[in-house]
FIMI-346698 format. One line per field, with one value per residue: x, y, z of N, C-alpha, C in turn; residue in one letter. Coordinates in steps of 0.1 Angstrom, whole numbers. Layout:
<rs>
n_x = (X  ...) .
n_y = (Y  ...) .
n_z = (Z  ...) .
ca_x = (X  ...) .
ca_y = (Y  ...) .
ca_z = (Z  ...) .
c_x = (X  ...) .
c_y = (Y  ...) .
c_z = (Z  ...) .
code = (a  ...) .
</rs>
This chain:
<rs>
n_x = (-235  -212  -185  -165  -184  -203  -184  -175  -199  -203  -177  -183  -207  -194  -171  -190  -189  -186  -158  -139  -144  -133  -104  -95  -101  -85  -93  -108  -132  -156  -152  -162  -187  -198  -199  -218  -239  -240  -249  -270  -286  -287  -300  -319  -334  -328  -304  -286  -288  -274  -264  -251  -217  -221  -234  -265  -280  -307  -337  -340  -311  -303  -312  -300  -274  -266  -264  -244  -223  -217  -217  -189  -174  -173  -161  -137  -127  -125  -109  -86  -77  -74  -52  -33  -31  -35  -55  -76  -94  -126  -136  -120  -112  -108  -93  -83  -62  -71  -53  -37  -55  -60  -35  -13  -31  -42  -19  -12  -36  -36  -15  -23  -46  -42  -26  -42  -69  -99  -105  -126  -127  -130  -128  -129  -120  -105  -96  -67  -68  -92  -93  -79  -99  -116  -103  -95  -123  -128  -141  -129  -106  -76  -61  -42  -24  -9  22  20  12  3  -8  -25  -26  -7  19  33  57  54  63  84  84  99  96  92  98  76  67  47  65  67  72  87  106  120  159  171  191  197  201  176  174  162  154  150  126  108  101  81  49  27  12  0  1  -12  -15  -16  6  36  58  46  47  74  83  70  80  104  101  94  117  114  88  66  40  29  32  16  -7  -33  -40  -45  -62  -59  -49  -51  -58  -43  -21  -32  -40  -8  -2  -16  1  -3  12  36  44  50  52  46  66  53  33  31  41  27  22  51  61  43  55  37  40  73  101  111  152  166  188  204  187  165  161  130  106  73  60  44  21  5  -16  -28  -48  -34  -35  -45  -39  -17  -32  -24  -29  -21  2  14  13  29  52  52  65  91) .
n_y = (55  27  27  1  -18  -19  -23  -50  -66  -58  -73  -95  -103  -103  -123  -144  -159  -158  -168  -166  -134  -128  -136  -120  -94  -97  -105  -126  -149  -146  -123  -108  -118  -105  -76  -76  -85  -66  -46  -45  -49  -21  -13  -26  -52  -85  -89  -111  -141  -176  -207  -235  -229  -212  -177  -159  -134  -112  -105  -79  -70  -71  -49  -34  -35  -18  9  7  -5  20  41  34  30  62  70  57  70  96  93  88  109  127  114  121  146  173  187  173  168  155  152  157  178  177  191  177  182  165  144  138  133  104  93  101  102  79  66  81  77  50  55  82  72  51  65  83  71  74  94  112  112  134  137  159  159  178  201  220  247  253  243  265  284  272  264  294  302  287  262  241  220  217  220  200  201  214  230  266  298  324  354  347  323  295  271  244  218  191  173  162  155  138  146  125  105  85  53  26  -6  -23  1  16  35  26  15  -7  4  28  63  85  113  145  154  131  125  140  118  101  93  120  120  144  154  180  203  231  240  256  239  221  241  243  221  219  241  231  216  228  230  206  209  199  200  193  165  158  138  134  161  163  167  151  128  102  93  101  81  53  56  55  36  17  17  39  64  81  97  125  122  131  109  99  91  66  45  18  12  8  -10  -29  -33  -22  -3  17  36  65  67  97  119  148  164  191  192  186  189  187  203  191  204  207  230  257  280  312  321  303  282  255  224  192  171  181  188  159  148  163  154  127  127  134) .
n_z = (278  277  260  258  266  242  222  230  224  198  187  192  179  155  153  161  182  219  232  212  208  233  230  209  218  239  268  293  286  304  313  290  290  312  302  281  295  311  291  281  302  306  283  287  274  258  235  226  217  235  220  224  222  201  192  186  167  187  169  187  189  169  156  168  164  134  148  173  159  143  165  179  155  153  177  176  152  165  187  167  161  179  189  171  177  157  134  111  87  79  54  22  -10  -40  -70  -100  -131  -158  -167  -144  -126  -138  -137  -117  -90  -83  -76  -51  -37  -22  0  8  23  39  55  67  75  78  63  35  3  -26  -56  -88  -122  -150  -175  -163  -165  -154  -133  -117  -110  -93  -69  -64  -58  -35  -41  -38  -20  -25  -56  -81  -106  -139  -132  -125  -122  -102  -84  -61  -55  -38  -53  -54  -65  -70  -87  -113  -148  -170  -204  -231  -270  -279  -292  -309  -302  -325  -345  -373  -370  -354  -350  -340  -311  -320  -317  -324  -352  -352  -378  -389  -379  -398  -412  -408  -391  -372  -336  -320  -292  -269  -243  -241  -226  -215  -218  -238  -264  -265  -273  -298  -313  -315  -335  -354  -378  -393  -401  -392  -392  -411  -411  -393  -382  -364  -339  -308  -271  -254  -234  -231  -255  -269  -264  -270  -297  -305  -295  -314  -335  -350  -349  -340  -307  -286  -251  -213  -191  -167  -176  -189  -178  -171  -198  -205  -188  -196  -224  -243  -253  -262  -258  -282  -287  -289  -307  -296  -285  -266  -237  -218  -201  -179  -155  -125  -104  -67  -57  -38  -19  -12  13  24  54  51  52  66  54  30  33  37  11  -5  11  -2  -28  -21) .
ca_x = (-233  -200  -174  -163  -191  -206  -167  -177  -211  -197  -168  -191  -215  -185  -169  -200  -180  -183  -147  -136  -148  -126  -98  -95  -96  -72  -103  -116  -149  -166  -154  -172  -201  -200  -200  -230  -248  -244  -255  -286  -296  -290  -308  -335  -336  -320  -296  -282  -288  -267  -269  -239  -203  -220  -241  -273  -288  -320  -346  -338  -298  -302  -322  -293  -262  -259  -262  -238  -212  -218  -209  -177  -166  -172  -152  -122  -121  -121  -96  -72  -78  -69  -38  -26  -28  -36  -71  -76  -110  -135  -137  -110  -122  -95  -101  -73  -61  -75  -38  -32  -66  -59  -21  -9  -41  -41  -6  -12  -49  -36  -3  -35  -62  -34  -16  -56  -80  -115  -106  -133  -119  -139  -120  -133  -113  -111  -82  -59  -75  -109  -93  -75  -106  -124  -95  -97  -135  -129  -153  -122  -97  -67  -60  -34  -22  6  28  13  19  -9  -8  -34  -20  2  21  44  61  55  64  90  81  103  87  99  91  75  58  46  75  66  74  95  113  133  165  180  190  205  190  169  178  148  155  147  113  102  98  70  36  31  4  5  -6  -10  -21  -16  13  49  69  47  46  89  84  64  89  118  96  91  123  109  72  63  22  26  29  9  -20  -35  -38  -56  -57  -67  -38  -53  -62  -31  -14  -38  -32  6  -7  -22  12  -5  22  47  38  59  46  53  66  43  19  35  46  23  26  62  63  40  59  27  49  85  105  126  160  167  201  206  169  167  159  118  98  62  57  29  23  -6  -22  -42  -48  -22  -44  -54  -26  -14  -33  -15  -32  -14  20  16  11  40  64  52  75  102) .
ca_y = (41  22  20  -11  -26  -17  -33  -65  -65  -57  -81  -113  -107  -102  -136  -151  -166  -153  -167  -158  -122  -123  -137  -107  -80  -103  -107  -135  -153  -142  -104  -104  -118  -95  -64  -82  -84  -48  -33  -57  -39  -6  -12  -34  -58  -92  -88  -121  -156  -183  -220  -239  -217  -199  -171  -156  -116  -114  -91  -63  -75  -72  -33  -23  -35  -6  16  0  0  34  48  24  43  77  69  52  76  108  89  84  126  135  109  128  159  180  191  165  171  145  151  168  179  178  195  170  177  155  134  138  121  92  86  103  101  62  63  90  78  42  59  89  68  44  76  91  61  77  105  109  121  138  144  162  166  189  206  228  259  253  239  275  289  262  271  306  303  278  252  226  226  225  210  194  205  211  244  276  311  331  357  342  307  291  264  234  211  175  157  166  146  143  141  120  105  69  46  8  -14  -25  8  15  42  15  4  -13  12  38  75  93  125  152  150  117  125  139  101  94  101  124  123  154  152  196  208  244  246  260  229  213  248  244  211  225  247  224  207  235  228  194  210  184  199  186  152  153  131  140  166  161  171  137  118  86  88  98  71  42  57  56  19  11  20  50  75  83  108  129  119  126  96  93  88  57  38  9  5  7  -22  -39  -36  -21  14  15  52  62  81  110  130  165  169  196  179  190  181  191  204  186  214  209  244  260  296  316  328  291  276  240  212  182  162  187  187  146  146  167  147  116  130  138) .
ca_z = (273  279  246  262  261  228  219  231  216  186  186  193  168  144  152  163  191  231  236  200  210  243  224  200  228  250  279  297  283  314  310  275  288  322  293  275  303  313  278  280  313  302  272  294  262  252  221  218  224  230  216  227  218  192  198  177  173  185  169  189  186  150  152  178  156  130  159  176  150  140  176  178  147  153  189  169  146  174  193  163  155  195  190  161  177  142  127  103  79  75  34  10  -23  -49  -78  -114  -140  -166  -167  -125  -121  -146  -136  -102  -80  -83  -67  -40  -26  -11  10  18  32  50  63  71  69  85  54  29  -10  -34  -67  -97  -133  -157  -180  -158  -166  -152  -119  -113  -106  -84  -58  -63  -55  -25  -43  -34  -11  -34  -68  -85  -120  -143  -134  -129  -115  -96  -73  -50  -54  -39  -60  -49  -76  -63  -98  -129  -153  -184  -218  -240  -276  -275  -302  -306  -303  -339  -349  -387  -360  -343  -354  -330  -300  -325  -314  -341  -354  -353  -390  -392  -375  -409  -423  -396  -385  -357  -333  -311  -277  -263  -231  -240  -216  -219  -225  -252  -268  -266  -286  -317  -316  -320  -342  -368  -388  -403  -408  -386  -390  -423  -407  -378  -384  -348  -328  -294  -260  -243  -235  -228  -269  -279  -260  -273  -311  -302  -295  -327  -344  -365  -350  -328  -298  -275  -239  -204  -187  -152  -179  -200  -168  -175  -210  -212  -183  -201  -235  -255  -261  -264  -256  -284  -283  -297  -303  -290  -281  -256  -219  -218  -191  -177  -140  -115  -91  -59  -55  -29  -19  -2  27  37  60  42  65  75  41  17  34  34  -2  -4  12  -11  -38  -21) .
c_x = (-218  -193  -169  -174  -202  -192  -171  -188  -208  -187  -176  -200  -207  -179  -178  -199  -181  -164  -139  -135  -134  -111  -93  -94  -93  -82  -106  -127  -159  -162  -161  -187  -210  -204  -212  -240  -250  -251  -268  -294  -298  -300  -321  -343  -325  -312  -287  -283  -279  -272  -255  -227  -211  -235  -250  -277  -302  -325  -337  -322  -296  -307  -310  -277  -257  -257  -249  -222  -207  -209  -197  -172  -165  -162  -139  -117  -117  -110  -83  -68  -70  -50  -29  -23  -31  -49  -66  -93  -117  -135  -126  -113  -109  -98  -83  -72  -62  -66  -37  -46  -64  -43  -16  -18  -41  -26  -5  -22  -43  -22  -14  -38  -55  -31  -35  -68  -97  -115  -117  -130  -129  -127  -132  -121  -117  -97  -78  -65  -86  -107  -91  -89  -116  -114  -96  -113  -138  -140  -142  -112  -85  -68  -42  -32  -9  8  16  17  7  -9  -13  -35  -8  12  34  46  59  61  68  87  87  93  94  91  86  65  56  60  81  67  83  109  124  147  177  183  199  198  187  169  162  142  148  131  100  92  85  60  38  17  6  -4  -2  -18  -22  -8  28  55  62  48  64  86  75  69  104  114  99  103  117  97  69  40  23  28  23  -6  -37  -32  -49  -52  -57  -56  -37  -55  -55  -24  -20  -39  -18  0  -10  -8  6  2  32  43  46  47  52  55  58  31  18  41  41  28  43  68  56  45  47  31  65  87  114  136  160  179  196  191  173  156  143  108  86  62  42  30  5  -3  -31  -37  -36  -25  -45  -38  -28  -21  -23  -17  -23  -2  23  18  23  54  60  65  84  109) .
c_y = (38  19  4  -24  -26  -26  -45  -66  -69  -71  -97  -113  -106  -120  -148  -166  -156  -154  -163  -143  -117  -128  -126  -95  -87  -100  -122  -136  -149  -125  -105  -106  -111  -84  -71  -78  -70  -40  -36  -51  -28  -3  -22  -41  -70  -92  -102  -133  -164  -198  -231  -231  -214  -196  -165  -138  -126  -103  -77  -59  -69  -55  -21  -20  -20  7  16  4  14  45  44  31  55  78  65  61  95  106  90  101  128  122  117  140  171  176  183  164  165  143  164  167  185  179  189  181  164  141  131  125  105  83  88  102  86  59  65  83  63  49  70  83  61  55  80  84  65  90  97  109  125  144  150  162  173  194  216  244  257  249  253  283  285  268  282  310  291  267  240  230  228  218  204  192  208  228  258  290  321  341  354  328  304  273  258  222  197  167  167  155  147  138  135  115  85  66  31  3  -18  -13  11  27  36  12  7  -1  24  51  78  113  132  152  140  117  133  130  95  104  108  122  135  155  170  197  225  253  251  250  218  226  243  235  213  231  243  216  210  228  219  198  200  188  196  170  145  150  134  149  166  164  162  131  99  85  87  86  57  43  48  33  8  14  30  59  72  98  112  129  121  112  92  90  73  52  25  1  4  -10  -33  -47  -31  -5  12  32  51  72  85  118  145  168  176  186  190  180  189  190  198  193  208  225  247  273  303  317  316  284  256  229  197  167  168  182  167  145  151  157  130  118  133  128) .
c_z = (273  267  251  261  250  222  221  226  205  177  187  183  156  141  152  176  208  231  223  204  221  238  217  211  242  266  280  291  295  313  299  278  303  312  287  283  305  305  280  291  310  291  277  279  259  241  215  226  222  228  218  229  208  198  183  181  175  177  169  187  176  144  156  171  147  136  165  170  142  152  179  167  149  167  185  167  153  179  182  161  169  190  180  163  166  143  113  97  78  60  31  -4  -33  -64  -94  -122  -146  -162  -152  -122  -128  -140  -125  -93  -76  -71  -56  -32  -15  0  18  27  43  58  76  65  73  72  41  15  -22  -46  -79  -110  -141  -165  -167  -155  -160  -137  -113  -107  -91  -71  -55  -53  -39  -30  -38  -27  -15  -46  -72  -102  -127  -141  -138  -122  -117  -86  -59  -46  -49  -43  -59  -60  -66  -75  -108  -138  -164  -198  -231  -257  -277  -289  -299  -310  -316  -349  -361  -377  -359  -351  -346  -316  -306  -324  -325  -335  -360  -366  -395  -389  -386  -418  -416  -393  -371  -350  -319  -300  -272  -255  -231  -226  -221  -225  -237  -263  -275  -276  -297  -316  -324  -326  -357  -378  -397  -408  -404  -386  -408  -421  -396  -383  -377  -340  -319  -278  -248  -244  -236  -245  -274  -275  -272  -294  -309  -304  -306  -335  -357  -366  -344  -322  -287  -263  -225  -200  -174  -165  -189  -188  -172  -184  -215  -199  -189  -217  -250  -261  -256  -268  -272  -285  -293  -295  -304  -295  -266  -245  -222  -206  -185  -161  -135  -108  -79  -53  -46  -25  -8  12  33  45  53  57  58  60  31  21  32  19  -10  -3  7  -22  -34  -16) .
code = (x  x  x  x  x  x  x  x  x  x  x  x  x  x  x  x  x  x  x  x  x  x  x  x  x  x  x  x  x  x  x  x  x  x  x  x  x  x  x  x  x  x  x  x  x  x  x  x  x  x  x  x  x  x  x  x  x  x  x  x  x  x  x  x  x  x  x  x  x  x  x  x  x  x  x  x  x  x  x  x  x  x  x  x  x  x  x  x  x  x  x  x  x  x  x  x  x  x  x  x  x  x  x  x  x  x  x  x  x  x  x  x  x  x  x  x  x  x  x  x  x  x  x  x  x  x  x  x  x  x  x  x  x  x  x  x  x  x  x  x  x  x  x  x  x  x  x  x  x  x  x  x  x  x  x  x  x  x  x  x  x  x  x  x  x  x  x  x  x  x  x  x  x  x  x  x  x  x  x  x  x  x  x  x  x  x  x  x  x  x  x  x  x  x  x  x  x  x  x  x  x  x  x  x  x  x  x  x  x  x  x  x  x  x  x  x  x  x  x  x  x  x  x  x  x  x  x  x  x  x  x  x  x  x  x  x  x  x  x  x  x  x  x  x  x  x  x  x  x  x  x  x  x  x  x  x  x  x  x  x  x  x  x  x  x  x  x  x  x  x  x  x  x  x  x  x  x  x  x  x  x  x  x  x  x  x  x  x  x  x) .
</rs>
């Protein structure tokens, strides 16, 4: 069966126009309807009538279509795989962090699908710990999580993210753009946002002096909750920042400073097994961040 003329087929019952049709793939109105004719023998069946300049399915037109369009894709999308040269997957199974799925995946999939638009994406989330295994077990093909260190993994930093401390704008916090002293962070609610990773571990650390779990109202591991507290003005919450992008453009959290606070920041790492060679979607994803 001729791609060419499946293409014109296609192309006319899209516009609903013969010369529309040949317009669009830069042909003569009699080449489109030379290709017409030809499918119509091969297929020893009418598929479309015409009624002045516009044209109708028939019946069998109308049985042959998702066919039709079906083979026209699978031929695109071979073609765009041989132009690329590279083994390029049909489906990638990407195994979040909770946070990565809510805040960096949203960023990453439209530059993917444009870069690799016949690609299919299958995400799952889940805390950090629960991905490490999924990889290990080949259930996905890599993940995407915060900092980690595996012998059988291997682990590429795409995103530092610093952590800072943020509250509602209407905050008692604020005055005016003068930093606040850790000290100072005694006089206020805390809501604690933990992942059970090294760098929020550091900050209850540099917390202890004030006995800050004598003022933490909240502790939770859900960031979207802590944030939307933070929102209601019931605390103030140390947050990375890929994850307060929004609301600090939109004005519904406000960062604030802090003297000689040590610099603390949370690694994004994409993980996948040492043994599998990186395909052509990881190293893309890669060079997003850089």
């Amino acid at each position: 069966m001729n791609i060419q003329n499946l293409e014109a087929f296609v192309y006319v019952v899209q516009f609903g126009s013969f010369n529309k049709a040949a317009e669009a793939l830069f042909l003569s109105q009699p080449s489109i309807s030379a290709r017409i004719r030809s499918l119509e023998n091969e297929l020893n069946t009418v598929l479309l009538n015409r009624e002045g300049r516009k044209s109708f399915l028939t019946d069998a037109g109308k049985n042959f279509l998702p066919h039709a369009e079906k083979i026209l894709n699978q031929y695109q999308e071979a073609l765009y795989k041989i132009n690329q040269q590279i083994y390029i997957p049909d489906q990638i199974r990407i195994a979040c962090a909770n946070s990565v799925s809510s805040y960096i995946i949203p960023e990453i999939l439209p530059q993917l699908l444009e870069r690799f638009p016949y690609l299919n994406v299958k995400i799952t989330s889940s805390h950090s710990e629960e991905v490490i295994p999924k990889v290990l077990n080949n259930e996905v093909d890599f993940g995407i999580i915060r900092e980690i260190i595996h012998p059988k993994i291997n682990s590429i930093t795409i995103l530092d993210s610093h952590v800072g401390l943020y509250a509602s704008p209407d905050h008692t916090i604020f005055n005016g753009n003068n930093p606040v002293s850790i000290e100072e962070l005694a006089n206020h609610k805390i809501i604690f946002y933990d992942h059970n990773s090294p760098d929020w571990l550091l900050i209850s650390r540099l917390l202890e002096p004030i006995n800050f779990h004598q003022k933490m109202i909240v502790f939770t591991d859900n960031m979207e909750a802590a944030k939307r507290l933070v929102k209601k003005n019931l605390g103030i919450c140390f947050l990375p920042e890929h994850a307060v992008q929004e609301e600090l453009a939109n004005g519904t959290l406000a960062q604030v400073p802090l003297k000689m606070f040590a610099e603390v920041s949370t690694r994004i790492t994409l993980i996948h097994l040492i043994e599998k060679e990186p395909s052509p979607i990881v190293n893309f994803i890669q060079s997003i961040f850089i």
